[in-house]
N, C-alpha and C positions, 0 to 999 in steps of 0.2 A: 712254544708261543701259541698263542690262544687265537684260532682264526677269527678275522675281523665279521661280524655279521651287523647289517643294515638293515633298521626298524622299518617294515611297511609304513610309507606317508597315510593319515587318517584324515579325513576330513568330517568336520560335524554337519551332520544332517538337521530336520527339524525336530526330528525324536529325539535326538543326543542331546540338542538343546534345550529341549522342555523336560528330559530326564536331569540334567544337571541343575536347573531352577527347581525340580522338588517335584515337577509333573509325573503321574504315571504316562507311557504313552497313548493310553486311551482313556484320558481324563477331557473331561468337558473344556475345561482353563489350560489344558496342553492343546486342543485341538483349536480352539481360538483363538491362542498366542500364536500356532502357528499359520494360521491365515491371516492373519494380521501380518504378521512377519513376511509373507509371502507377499501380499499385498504393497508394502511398504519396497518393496525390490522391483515391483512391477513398474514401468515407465507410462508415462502420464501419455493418454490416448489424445493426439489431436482433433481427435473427431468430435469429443465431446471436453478438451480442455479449455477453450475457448469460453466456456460457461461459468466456472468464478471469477476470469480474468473480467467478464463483462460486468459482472456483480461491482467489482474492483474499479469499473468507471466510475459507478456512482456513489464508491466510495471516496474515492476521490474530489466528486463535486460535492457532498455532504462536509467533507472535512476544510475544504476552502473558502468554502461558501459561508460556513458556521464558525471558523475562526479567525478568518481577515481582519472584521473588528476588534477581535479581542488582543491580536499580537499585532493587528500594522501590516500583516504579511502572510504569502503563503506558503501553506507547509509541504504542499505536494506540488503543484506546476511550478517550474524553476525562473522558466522564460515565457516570452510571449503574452498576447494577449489578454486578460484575466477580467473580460465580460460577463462571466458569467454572474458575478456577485450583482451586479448591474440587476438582472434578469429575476433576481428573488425579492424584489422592490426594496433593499436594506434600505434605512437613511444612511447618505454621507452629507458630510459639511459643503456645500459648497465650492469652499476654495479647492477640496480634495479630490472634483468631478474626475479631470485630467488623470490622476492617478488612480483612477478605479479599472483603468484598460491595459496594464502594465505589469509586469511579472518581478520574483525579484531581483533577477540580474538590474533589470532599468533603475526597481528601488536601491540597488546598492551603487549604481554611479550617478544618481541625481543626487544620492545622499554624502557622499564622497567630493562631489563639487559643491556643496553645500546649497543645491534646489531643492531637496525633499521639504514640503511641506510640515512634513513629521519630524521632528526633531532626531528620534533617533529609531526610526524605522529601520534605515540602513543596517545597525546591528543586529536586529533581529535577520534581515533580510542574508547578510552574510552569516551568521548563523546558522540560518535553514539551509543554505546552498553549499555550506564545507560539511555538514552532517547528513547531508543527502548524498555527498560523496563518498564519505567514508562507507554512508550503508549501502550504497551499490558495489563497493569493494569487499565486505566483510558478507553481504548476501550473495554476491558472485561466488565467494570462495566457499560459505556453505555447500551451497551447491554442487560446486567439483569435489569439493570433499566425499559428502555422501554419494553422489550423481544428478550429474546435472538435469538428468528429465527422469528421476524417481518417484512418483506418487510421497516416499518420506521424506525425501529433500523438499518437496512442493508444502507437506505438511508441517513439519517444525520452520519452515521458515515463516509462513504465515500466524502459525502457533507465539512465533515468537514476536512477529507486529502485534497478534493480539493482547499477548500480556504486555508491552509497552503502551498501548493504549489506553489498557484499563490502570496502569499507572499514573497515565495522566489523569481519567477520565478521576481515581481515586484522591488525587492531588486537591482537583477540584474540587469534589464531593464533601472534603473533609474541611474545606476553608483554605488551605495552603497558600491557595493562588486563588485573587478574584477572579471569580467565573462571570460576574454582572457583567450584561451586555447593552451598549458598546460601552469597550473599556477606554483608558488613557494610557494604555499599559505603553505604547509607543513613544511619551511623553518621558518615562525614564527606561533609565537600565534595569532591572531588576534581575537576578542569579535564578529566583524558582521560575522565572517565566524564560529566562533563556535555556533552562534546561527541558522545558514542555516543549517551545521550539526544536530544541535539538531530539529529543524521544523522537516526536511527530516525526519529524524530516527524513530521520535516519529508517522510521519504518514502515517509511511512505517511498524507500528506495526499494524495498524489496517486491512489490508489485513489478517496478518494470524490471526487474531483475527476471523475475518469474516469468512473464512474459516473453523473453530473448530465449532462458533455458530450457524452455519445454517447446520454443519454436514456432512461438504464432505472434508474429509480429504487428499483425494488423491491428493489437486488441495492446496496445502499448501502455494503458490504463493511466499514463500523467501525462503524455504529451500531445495536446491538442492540434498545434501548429503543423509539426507533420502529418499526423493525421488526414487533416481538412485535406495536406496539398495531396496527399496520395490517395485518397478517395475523389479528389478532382480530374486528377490527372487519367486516372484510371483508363485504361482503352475501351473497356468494357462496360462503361458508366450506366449509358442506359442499354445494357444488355435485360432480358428478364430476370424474374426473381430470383429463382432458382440455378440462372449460369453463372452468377458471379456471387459467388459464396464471403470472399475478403471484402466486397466492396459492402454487402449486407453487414458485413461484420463493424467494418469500421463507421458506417450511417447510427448504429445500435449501441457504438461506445460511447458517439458525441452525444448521443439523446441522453444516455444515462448519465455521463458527466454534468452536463446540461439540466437532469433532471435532480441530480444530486444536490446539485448548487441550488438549486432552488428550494430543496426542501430543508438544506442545513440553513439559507437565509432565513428559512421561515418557520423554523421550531426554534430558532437564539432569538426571532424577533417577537416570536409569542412567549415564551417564557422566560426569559432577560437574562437567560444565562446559557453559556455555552456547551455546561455538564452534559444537558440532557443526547447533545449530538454526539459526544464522546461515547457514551454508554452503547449509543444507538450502532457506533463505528463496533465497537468492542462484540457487542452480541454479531452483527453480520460477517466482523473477520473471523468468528470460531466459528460460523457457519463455514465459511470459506476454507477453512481449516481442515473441517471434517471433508468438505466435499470431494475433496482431492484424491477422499479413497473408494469415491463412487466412480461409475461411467467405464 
């Protein structure tokens, strides 16, 4: 009988891997894929991760700012407050004053009791808020999947908010879905506009997902309301500039959420369509994208 012998365990290195894709090991495209590759395993630096998250405020106020009119509803803040449309001088109707400071949880139980002004805003509104769950579920498990604070978990998951955006943004582009602004779109149901809803929502979850996984919680990039109170509360409020690093942080997400909104109310109100903020989302999430594998 034939003595049993046990294969040495092998593991692949980055040569083994660029030689099995067709690389020599000292090829230019072996030596790139493998810093790439190395890059992509490295864990996202809090020291400078903080810097697309804050990008990500104002993307936030661009994308709610710019589309409230056109669906009824927003796509990124869930609850709370939603002054900010206020602040980009949009016109609203009159009767709709009341409802310009109101998130969509409020739109979906005034609409529910039958007070919504908007016939059926509420749909849209539960819409946006079961597809921003599912994408905080489906962007959380990304991330454990590959690693939760990996520079490549950070980047295809952003990767992947940008190609759903530019799905909408092309939805629009091509006639699909009125882009003219302000719409009526609130006035019925429609299937192509409740799946723009659902896009948006679902990958408008992955920001604060991002946010929790890499560990900087102060830069939560959609929710205002805690925010404000934990930049208020703060012990160290008027400490100087330079001692209170969270509280700087959290003063520079509201401006830019703040600032967002006002510049998405005011590119849909000078050019009558929404397209052009979608486009503008799309180019700054692949910037965001990229930058994951700088710092």
């Amino acid at each position: 009988m034939m003595p049993s012998t046990s294969m040495p365990e092998t593991t692949l290195d980055d040569n083994d891997l660029g030689r099995q894709l067709g690389y020599g090991t000292g090829s230019r495209r072996h030596k790139l894929a493998a810093r790439l590759l190395g890059r992509f395993r490295e864990e996202v630096s809090t020291r400078f991760g903080y810097l697309p998250l804050l990008i990500c405020c104002f993307i936030t106020g661009l994308a709610d700012g710019a589309l409230y009119n056109e669906y009824g509803t927003f796509v990124s803040m869930q609850t709370g407050k939603q002054y900010l449309c206020l602040m980009s001088r949009v016109p609203f109707p009159a009767s709709d004053t009341e409802l310009r400071y109101i998130g969509n949880t409020i739109f979906l139980a005034l609409g529910t009791s039958g007070q919504e002004k908007k016939p059926y805003g509420w749909v849209y509104s539960l819409c946006s808020i079961c597809c921003y769950m599912v994408g905080c579920y489906a962007f959380a498990k990304l991330h454990d999947l590959i690693g939760p604070r990996l520079r490549g978990s950070a980047v295809i998951s952003f990767s992947v908010q940008t190609i759903l955006v530019a799905v909408a943004a092309i939805t629009h582009q091509v006639g699909i879905i009125d882009g003219r602004y302000p719409s009526d779109t609130h006035l019925v149901v429609g299937l192509a506009d409740l799946s723009m809803v659902a896009l948006l929502s679902f990958q408008a979850a992955g920001q604060i997902v991002a946010s929790r996984k890499v560990g900087i919680g102060e830069v939560p990039t959609l929710v205002i309301t805690s925010l404000l109170c934990d930049f208020v509360i703060d012990g160290k409020l008027f400490a100087g500039f330079y001692a209170n690093v969270k509280r700087n942080l959290r003063a520079m997400a509201f401006v830019l959420t703040l600032a967002g909104a006002i510049a998405g109310g005011c590119i849909s109100k000078a050019t009558g369509m929404v397209g052009p903020s979608l486009w503008l989302i799309v180019a700054i999430k692949a910037f965001v994208a990229m930058s994951w594998m700088l710092g």
